[in-house]
DRENBA-472482 format. One record per atom (N, C-alpha, C, O): residue number from 0; residue in one letter; atom name; x, y, z. Coordinates in pm, whole numbers, always signed. Atoms other than C-alpha are relative to their C-alpha. Example, Ala and Ser with C-alpha at 12.3 -4.5 7.8 and 13.67 -1.06 7.14 Angstrom:
2
NODE    k  r   a       x       y       z
NODE    0  a   N     +89    -119      +0
NODE    0  a  CA   +1230    -450    +780
NODE    0  a   C     +90    +120      +0
NODE    0  a   O    +194    +118     +66
NODE    1  s   N     -82    -119      -6
NODE    1  s  CA   +1367    -106    +714
NODE    1  s   C     -77    +109     +73
NODE    1  s   O     -26    +220     +90
! end
This chain:
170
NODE    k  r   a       x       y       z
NODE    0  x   N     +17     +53    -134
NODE    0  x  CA   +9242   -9115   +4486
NODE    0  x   C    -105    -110      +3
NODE    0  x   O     -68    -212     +62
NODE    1  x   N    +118     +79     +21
NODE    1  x  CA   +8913   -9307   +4424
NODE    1  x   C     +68    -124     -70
NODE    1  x   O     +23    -229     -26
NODE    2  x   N     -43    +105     +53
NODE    2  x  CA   +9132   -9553   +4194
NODE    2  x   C     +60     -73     +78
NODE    2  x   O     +37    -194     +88
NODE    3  x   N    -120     +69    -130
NODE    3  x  CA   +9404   -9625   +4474
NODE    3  x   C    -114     -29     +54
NODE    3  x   O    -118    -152     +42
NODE    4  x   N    +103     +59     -99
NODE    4  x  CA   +9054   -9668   +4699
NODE    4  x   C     -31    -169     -32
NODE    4  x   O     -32    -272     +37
NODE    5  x   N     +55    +109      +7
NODE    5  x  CA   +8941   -9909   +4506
NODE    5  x   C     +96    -124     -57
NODE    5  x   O     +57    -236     -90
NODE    6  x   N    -109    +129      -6
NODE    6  x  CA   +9284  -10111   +4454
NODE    6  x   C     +27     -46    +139
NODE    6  x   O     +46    -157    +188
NODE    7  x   N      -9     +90    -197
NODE    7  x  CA   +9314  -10112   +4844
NODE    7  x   C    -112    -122     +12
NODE    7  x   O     -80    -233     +56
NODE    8  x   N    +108     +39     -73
NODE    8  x  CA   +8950  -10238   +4883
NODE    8  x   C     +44    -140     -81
NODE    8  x   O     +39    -235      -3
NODE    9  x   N      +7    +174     +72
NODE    9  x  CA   +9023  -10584   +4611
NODE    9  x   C     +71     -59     +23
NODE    9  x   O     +89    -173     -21
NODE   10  x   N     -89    +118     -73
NODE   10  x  CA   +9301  -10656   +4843
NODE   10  x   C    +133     +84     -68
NODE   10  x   O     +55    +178     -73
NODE   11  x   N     -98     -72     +19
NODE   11  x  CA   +9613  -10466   +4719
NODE   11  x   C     +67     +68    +172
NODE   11  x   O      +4    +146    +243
NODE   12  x   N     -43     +10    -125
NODE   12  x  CA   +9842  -10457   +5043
NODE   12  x   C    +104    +167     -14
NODE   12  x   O    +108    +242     +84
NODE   13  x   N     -67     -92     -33
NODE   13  x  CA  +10086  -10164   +4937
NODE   13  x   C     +12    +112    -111
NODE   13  x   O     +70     +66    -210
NODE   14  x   N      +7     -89    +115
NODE   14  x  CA  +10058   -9844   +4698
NODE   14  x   C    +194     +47      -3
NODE   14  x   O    +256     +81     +97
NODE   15  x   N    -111     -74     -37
NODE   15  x  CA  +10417   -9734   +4602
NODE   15  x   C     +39     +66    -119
NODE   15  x   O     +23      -4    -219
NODE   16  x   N     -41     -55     +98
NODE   16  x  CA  +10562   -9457   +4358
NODE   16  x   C    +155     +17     -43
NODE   16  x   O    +226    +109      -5
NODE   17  x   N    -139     -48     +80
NODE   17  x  CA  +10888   -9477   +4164
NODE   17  x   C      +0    +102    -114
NODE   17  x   O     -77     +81    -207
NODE   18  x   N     -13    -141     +56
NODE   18  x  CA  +10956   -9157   +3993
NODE   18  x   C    +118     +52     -11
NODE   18  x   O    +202     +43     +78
NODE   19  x   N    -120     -64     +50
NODE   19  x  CA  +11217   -8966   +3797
NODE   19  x   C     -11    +141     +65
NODE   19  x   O     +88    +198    +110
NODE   20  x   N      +8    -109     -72
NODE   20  x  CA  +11067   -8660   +3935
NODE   20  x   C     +84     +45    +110
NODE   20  x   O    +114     -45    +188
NODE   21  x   N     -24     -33    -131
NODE   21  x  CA  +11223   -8463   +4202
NODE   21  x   C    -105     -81    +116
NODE   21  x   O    -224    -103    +139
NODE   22  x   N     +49     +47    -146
NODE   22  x  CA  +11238   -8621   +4529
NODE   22  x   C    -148     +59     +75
NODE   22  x   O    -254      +0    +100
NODE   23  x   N    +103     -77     -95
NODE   23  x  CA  +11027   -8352   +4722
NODE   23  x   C    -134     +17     -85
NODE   23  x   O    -250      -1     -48
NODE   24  x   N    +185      -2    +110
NODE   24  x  CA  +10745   -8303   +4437
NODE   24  x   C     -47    -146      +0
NODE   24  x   O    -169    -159      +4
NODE   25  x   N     +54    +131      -9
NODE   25  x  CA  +10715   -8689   +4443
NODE   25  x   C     -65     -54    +139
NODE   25  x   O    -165    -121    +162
NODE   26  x   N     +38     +57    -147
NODE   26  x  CA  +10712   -8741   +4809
NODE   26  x   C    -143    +138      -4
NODE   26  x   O    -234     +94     +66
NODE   27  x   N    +182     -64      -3
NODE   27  x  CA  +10364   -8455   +4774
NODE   27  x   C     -63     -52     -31
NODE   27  x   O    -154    -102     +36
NODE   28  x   N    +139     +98     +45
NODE   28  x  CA  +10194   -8626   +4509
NODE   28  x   C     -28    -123    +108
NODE   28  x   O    -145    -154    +130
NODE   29  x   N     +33    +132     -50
NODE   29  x  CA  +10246   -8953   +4735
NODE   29  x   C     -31     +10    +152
NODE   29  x   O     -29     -83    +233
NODE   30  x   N     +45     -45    -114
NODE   30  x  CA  +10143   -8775   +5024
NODE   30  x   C    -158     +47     -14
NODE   30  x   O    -246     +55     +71
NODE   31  x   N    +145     -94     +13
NODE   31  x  CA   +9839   -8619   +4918
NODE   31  x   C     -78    -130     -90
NODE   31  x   O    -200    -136     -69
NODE   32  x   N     +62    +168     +13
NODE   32  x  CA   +9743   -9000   +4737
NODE   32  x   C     -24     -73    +108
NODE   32  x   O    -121    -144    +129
NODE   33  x   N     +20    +105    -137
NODE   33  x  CA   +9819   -9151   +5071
NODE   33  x   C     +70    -184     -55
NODE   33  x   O     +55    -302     -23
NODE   34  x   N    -122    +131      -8
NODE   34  x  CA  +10087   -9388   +4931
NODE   34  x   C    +100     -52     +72
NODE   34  x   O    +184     +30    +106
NODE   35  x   N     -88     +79     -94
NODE   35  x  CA  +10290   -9616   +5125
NODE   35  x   C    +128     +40     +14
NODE   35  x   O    +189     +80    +113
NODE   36  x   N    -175     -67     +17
NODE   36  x  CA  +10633   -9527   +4990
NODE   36  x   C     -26     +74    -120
NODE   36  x   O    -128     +70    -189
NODE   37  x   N     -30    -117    +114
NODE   37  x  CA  +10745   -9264   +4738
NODE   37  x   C    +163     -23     -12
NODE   37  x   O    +225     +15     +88
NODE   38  x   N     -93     -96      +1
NODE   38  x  CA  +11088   -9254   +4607
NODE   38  x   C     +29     +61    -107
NODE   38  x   O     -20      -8    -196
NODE   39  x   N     -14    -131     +55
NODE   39  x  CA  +11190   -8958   +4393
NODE   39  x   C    +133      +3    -125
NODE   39  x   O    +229     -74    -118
NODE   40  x   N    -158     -41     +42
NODE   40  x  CA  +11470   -8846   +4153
NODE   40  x   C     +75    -153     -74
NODE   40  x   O    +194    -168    -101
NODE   41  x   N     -85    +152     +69
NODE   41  x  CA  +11542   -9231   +3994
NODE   41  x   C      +9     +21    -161
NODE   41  x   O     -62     +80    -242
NODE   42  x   N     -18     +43    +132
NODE   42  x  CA  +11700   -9337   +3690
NODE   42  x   C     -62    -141      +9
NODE   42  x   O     -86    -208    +109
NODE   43  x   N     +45    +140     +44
NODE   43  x  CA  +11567   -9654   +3494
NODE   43  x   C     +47     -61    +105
NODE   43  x   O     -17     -83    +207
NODE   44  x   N     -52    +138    -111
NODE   44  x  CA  +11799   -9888   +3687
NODE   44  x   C      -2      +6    +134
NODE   44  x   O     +27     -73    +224
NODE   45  x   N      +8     -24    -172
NODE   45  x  CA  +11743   -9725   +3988
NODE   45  x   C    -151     -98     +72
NODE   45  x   O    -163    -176    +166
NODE   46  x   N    +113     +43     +49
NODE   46  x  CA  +11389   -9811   +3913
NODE   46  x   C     -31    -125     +52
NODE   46  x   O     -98    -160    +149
NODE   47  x   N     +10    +166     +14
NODE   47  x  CA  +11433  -10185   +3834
NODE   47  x   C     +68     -64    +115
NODE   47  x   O     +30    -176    +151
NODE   48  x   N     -82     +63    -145
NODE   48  x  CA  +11692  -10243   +4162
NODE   48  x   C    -140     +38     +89
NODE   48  x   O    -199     -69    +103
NODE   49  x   N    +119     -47     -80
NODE   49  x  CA  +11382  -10086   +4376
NODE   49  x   C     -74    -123     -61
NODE   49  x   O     -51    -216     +16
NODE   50  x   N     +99     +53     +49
NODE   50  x  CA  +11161  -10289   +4204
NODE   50  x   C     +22    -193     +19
NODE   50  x   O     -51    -287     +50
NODE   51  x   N     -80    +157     -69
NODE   51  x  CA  +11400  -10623   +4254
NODE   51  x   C     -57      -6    +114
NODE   51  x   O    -163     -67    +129
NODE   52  x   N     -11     -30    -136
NODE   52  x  CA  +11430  -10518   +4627
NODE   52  x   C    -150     -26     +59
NODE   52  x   O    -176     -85    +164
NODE   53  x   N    +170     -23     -75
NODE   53  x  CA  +11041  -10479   +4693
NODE   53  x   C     -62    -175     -48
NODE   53  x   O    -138    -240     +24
NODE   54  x   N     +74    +141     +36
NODE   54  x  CA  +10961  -10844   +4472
NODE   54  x   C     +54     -73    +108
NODE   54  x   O      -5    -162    +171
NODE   55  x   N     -82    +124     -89
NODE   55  x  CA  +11208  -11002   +4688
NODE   55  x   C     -74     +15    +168
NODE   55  x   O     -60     -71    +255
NODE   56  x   N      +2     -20    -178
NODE   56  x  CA  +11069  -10862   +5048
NODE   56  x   C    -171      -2     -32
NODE   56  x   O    -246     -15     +65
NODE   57  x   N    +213     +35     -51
NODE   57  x  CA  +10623  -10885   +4923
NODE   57  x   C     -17    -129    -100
NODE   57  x   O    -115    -202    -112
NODE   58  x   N     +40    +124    +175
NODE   58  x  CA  +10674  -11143   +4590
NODE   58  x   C     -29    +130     -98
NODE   58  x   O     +27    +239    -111
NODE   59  x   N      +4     -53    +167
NODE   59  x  CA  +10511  -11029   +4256
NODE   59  x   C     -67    +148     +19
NODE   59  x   O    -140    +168    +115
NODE   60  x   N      +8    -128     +37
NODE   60  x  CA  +10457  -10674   +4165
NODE   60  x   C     -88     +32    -116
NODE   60  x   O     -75     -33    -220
NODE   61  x   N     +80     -60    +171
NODE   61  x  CA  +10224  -10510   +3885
NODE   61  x   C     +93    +150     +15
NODE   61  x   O    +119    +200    +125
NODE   62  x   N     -89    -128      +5
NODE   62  x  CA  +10436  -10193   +3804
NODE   62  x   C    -122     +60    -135
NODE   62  x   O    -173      +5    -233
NODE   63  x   N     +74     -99    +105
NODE   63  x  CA  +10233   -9912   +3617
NODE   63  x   C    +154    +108     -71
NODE   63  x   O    +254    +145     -10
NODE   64  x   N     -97     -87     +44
NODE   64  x  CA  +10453   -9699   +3386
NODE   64  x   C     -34     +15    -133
NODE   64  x   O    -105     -68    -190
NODE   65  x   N     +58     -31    +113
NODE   65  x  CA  +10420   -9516   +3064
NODE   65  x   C     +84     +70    -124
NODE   65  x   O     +52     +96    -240
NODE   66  x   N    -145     -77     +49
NODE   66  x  CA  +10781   -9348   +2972
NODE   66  x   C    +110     -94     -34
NODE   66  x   O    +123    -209     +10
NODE   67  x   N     -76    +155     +19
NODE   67  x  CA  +11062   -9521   +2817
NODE   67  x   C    +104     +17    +132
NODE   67  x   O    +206     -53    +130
NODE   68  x   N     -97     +61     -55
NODE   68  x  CA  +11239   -9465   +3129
NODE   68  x   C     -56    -119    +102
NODE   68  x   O     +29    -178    +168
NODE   69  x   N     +86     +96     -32
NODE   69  x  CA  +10982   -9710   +3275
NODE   69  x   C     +38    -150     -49
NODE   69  x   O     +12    -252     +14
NODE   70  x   N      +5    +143     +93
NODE   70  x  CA  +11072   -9997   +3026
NODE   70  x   C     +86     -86     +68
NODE   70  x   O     +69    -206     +47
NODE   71  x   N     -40    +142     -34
NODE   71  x  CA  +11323  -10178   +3236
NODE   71  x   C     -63      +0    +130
NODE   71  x   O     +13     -40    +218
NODE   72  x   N     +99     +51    -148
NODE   72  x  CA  +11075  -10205   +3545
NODE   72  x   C    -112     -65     -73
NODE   72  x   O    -141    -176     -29
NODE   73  x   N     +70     +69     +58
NODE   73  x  CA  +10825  -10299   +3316
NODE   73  x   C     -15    -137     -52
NODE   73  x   O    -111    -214     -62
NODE   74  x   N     -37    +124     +55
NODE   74  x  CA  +11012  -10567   +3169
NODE   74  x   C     -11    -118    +123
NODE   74  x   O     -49    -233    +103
NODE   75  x   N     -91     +86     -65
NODE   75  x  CA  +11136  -10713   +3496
NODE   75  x   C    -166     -35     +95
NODE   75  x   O    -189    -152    +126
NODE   76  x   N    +101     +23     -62
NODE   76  x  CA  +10769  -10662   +3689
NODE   76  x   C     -79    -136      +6
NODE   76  x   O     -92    -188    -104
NODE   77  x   N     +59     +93     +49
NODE   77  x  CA  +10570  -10964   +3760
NODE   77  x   C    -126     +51    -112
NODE   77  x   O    -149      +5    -224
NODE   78  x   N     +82     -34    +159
NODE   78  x  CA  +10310  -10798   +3543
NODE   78  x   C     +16    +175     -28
NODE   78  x   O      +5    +260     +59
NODE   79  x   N     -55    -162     +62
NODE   79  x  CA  +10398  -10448   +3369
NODE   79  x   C    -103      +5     -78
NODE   79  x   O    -150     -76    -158
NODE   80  x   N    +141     -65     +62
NODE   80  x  CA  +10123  -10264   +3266
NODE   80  x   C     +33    +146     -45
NODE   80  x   O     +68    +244     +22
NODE   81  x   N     -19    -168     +83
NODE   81  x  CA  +10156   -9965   +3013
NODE   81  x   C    -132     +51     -41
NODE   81  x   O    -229     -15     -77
NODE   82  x   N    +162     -58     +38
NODE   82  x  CA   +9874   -9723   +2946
NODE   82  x   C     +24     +39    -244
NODE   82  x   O     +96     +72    -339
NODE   83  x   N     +39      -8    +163
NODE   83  x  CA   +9756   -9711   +2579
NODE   83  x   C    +131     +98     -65
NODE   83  x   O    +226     +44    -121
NODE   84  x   N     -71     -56    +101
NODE   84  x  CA   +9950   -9430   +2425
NODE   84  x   C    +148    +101    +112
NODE   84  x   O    +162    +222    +128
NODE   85  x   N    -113     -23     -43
NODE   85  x  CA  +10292   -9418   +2633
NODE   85  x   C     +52     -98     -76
NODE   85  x   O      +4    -189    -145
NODE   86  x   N    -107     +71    +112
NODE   86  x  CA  +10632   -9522   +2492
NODE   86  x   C     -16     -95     -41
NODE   86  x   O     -75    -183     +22
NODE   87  x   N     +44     +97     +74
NODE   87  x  CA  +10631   -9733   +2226
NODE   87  x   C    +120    -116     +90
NODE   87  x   O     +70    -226    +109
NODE   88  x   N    -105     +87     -74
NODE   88  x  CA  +10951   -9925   +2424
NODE   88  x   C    -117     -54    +139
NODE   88  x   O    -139    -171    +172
NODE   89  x   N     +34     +82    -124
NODE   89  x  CA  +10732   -9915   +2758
NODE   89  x   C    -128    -118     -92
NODE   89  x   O    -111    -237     -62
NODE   90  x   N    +116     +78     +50
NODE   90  x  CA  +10409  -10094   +2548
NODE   90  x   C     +80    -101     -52
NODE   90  x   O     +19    -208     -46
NODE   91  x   N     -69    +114     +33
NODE   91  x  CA  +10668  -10320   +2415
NODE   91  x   C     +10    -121    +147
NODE   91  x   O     -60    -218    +172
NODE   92  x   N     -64     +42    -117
NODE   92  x  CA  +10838  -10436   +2739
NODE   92  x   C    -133     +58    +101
NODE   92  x   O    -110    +154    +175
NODE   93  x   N    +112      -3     -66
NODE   93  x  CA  +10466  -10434   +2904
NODE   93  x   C     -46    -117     +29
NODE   93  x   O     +16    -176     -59
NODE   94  x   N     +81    +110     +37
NODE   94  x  CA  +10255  -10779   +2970
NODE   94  x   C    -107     +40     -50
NODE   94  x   O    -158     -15    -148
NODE   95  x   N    +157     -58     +62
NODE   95  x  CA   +9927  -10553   +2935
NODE   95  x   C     +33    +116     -12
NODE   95  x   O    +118    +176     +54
NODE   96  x   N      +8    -137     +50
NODE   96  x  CA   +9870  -10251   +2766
NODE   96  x   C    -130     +52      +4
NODE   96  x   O    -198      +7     -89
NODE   97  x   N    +144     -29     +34
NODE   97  x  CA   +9532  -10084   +2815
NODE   97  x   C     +12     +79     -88
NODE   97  x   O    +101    +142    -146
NODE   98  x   N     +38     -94    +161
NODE   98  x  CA   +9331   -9935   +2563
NODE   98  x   C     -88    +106     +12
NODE   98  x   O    -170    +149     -70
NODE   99  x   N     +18    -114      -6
NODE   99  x  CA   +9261   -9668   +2730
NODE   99  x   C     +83     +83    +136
NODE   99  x   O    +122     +36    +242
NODE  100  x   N    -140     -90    -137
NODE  100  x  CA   +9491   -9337   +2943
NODE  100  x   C    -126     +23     +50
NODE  100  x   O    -194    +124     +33
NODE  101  x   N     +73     -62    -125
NODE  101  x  CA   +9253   -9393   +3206
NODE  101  x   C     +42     -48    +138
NODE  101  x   O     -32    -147    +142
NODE  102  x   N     -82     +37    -134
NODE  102  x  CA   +9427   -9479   +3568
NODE  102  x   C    -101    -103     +42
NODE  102  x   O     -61    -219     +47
NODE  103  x   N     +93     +55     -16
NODE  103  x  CA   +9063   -9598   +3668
NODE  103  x   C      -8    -178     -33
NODE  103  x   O     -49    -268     +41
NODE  104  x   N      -8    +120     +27
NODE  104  x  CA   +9129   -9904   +3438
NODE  104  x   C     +76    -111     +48
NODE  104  x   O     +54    -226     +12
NODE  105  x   N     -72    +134     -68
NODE  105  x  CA   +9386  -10108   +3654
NODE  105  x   C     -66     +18    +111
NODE  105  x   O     -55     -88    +172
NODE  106  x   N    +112     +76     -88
NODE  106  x  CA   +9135  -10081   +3925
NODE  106  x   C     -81    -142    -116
NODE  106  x   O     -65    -260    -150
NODE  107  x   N     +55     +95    +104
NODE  107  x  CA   +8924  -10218   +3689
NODE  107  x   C     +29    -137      -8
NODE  107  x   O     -48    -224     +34
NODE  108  x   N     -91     +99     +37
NODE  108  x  CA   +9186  -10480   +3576
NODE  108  x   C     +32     -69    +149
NODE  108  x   O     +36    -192    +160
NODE  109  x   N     -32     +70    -127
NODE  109  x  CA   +9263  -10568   +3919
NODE  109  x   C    -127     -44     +59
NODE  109  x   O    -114    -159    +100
NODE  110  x   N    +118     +72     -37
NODE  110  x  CA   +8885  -10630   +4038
NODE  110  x   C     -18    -154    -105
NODE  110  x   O     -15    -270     -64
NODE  111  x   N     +11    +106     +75
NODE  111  x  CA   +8836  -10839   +3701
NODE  111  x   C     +65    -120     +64
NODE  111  x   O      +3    -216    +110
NODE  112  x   N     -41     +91      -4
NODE  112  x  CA   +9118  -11033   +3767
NODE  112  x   C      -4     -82    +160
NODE  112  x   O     +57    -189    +169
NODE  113  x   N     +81     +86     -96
NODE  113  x  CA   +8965  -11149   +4135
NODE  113  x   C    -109     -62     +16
NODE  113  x   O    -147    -151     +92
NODE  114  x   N    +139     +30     +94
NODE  114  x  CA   +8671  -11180   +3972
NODE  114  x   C     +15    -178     -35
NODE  114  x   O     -29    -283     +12
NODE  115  x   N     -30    +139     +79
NODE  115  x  CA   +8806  -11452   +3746
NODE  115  x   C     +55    -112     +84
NODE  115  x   O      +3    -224     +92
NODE  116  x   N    -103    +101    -103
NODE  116  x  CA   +9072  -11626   +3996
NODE  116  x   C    -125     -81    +100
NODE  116  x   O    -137    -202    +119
NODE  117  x   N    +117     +77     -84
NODE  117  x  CA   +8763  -11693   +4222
NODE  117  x   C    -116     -82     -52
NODE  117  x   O    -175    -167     +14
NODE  118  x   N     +65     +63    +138
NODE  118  x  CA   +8552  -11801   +3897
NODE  118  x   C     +69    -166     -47
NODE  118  x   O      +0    -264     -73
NODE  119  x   N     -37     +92     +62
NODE  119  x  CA   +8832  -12052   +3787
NODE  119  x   C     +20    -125    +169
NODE  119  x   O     +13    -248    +173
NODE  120  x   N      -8    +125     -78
NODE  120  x  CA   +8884  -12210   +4142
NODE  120  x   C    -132     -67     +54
NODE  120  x   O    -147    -184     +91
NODE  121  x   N    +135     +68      -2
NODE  121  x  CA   +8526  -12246   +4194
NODE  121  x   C     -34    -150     -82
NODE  121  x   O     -63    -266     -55
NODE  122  x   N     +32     +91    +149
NODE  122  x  CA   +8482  -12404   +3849
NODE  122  x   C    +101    -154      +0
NODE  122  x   O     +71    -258     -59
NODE  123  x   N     -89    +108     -10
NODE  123  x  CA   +8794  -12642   +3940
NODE  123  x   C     -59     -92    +100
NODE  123  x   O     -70    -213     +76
NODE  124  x   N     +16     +33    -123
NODE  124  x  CA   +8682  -12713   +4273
NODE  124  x   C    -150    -128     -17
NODE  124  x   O    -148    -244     +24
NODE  125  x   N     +57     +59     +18
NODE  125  x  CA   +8347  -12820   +4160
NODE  125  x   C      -6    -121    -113
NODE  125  x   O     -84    -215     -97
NODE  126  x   N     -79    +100     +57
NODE  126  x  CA   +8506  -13032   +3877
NODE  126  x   C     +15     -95     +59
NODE  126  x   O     -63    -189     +39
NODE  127  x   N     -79     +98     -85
NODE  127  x  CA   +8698  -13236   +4108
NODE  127  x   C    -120     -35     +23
NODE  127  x   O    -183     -94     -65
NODE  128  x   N    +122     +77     -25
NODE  128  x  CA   +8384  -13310   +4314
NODE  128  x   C     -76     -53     -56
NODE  128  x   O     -99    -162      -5
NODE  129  x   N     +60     +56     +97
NODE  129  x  CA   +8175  -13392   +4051
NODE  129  x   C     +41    -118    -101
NODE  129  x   O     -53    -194    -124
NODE  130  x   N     -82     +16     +52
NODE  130  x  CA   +8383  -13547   +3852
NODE  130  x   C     +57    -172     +95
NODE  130  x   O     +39    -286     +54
NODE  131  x   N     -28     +93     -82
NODE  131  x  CA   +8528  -13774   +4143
NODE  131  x   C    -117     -59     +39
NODE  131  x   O    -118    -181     +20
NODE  132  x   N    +136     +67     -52
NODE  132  x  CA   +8164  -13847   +4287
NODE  132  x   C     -67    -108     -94
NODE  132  x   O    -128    -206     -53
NODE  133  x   N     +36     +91     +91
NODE  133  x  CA   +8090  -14002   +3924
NODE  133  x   C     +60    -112      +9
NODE  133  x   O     +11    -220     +40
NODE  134  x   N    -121    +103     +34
NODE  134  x  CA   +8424  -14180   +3861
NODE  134  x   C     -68    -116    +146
NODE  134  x   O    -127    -222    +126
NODE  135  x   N     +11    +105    -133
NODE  135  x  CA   +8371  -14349   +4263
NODE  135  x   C    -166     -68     -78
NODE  135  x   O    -169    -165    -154
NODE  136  x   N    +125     +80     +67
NODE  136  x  CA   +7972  -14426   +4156
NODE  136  x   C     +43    -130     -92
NODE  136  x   O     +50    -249     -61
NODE  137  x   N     -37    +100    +148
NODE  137  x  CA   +8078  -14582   +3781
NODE  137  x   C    +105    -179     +47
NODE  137  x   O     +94    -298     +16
NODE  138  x   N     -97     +98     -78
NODE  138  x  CA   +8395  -14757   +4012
NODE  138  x   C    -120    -125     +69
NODE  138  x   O    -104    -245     +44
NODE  139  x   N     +31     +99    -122
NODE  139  x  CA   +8135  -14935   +4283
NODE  139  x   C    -127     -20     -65
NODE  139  x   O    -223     -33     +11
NODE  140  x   N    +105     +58     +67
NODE  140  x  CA   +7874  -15020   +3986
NODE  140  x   C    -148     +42     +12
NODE  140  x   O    -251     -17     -20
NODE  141  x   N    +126     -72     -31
NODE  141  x  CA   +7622  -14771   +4092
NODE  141  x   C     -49     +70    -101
NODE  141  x   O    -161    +122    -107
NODE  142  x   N     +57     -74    +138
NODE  142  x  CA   +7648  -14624   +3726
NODE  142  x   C      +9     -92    -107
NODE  142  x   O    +104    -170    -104
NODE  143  x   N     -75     +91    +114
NODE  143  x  CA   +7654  -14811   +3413
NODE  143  x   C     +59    +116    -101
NODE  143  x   O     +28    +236    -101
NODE  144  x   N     -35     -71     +68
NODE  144  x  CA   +7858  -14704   +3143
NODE  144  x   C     -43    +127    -109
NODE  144  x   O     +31    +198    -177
NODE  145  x   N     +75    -153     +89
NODE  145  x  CA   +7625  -14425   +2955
NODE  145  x   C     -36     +59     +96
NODE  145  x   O     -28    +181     +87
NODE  146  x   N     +29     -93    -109
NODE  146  x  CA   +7516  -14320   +3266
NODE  146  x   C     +79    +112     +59
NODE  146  x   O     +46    +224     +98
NODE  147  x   N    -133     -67     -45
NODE  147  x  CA   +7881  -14226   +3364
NODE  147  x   C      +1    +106    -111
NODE  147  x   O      +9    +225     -78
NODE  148  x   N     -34     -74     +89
NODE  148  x  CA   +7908  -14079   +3043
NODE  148  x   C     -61    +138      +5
NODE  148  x   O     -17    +251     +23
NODE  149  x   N    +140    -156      +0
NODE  149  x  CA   +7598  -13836   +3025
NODE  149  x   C     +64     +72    +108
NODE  149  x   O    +115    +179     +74
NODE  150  x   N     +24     -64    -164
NODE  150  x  CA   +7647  -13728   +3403
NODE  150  x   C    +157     +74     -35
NODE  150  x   O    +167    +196     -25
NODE  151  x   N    -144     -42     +49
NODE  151  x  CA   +8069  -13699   +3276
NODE  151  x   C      -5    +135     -72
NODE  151  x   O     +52    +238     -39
NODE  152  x   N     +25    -117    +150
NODE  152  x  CA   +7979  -13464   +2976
NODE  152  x   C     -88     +96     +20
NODE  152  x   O     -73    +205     -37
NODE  153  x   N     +95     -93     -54
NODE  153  x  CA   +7659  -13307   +3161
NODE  153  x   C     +55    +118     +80
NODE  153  x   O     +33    +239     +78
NODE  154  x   N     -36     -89    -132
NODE  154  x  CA   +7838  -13189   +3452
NODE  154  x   C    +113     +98     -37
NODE  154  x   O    +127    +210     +13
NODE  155  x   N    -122     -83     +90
NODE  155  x  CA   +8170  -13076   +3207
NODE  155  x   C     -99    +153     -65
NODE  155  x   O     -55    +266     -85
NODE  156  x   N     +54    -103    +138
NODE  156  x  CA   +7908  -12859   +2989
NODE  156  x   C     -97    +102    +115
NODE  156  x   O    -156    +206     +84
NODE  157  x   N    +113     -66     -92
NODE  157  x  CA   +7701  -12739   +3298
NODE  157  x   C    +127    +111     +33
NODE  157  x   O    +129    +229      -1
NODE  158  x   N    -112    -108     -15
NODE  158  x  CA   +8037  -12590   +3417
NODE  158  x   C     +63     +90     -80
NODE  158  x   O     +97    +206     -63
NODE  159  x   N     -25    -137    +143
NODE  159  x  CA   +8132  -12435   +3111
NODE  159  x   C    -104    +109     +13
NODE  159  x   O     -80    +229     +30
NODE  160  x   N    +109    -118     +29
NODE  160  x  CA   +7803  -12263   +3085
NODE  160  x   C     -17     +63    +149
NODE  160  x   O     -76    +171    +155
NODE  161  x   N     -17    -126     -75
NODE  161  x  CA   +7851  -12132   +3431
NODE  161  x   C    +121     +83      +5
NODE  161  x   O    +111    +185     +73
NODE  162  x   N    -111     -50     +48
NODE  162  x  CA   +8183  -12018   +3337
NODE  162  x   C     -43    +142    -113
NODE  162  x   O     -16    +262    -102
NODE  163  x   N     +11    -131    +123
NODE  163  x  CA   +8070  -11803   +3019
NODE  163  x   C     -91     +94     +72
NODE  163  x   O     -62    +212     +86
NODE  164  x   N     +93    -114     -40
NODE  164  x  CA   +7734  -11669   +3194
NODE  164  x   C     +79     +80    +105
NODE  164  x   O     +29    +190    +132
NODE  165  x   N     -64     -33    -102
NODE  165  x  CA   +7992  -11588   +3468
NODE  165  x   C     +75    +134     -60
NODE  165  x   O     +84    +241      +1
NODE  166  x   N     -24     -78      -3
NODE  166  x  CA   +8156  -11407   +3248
NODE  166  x   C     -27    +168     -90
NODE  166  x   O     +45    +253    -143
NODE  167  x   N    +127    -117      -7
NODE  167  x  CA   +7914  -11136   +3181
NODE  167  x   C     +44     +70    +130
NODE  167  x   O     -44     +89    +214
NODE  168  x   N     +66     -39    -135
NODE  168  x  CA   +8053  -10975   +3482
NODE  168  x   C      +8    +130     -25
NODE  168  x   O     +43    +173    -135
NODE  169  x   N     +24    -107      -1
NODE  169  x  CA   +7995  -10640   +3589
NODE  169  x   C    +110    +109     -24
NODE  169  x   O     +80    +228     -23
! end
């Protein structure tokens, strides 16, 4: 429950469980998680049509799964995520595989990767500006040519190095 908490809180809009399990034991667990939808009792392709159906009506999907009857949702997911030591088919037909059976870790994986996304448009963002503020200067003769350069190569290497210390994150 604490994992689903903390995929809601980094922005995650809908929890949902596909399961081979019986219907009614699935719809508990996903009652007593406090998941959005549950459905129950699927084969693979039942799976991957659900899994069509839902990309097409929110966009991209991360699908968790760990069985090979998992492997064609995995495949088809915008990102398919297998835990460390499930089927060797689903870790195949996975994009990420953690390297460890801990649920905890696609929180994890899902904070990181807002982490970073907000890291790289920063880092772009201030690029551009920088970047453009020189070029216009160098343009209207307010820089001479080493000046442009240094300030070019300064401001490239300043951003890098907030990039790496950046990523030290927590």
């Amino acid at each position: 429950k604490e994992t689903l908490k903390r995929l809601r809180d980094s922005g995650v809009k809908r929890l949902v469980m596909l399961s081979g399990d019986h219907p009614e034991r699935a719809q508990a667990v996903g009652d007593e998680l406090g998941l959005d939808l549950v459905y129950g009792g699927l084969l693979p392709q039942e799976k991957s049509d659900i899994l069509k159906d839902l990309s097409q009506k929110y966009g991209s999907i991360v699908f968790v799964g760990d069985g090979v009857n998992d492997a064609p949702a995995l495949s088809i997911a915008g990102v398919g995520v297998s835990m460390h030591n499930g089927a060797d088919v689903a870790r195949v037909a996975a994009d990420v595989v953690l390297l460890e059976d801990d649920f905890a870790r696609i929180a994890d994986m899902r904070e990181l990767s807002v982490i970073t996304e907000r890291l790289i448009k920063s880092n772009f963002g201030l690029t551009a500006i920088l970047n453009s503020s020189i070029l216009l200067a160098a343009a209207s003769g307010k820089l001479q040519p080493v000046a442009t350069s240094v300030l070019h190569n300064g401001s490239t290497i300043a951003i890098l190095l907030r990039a790496f210390l950046r990523a030290r994150l927590p």
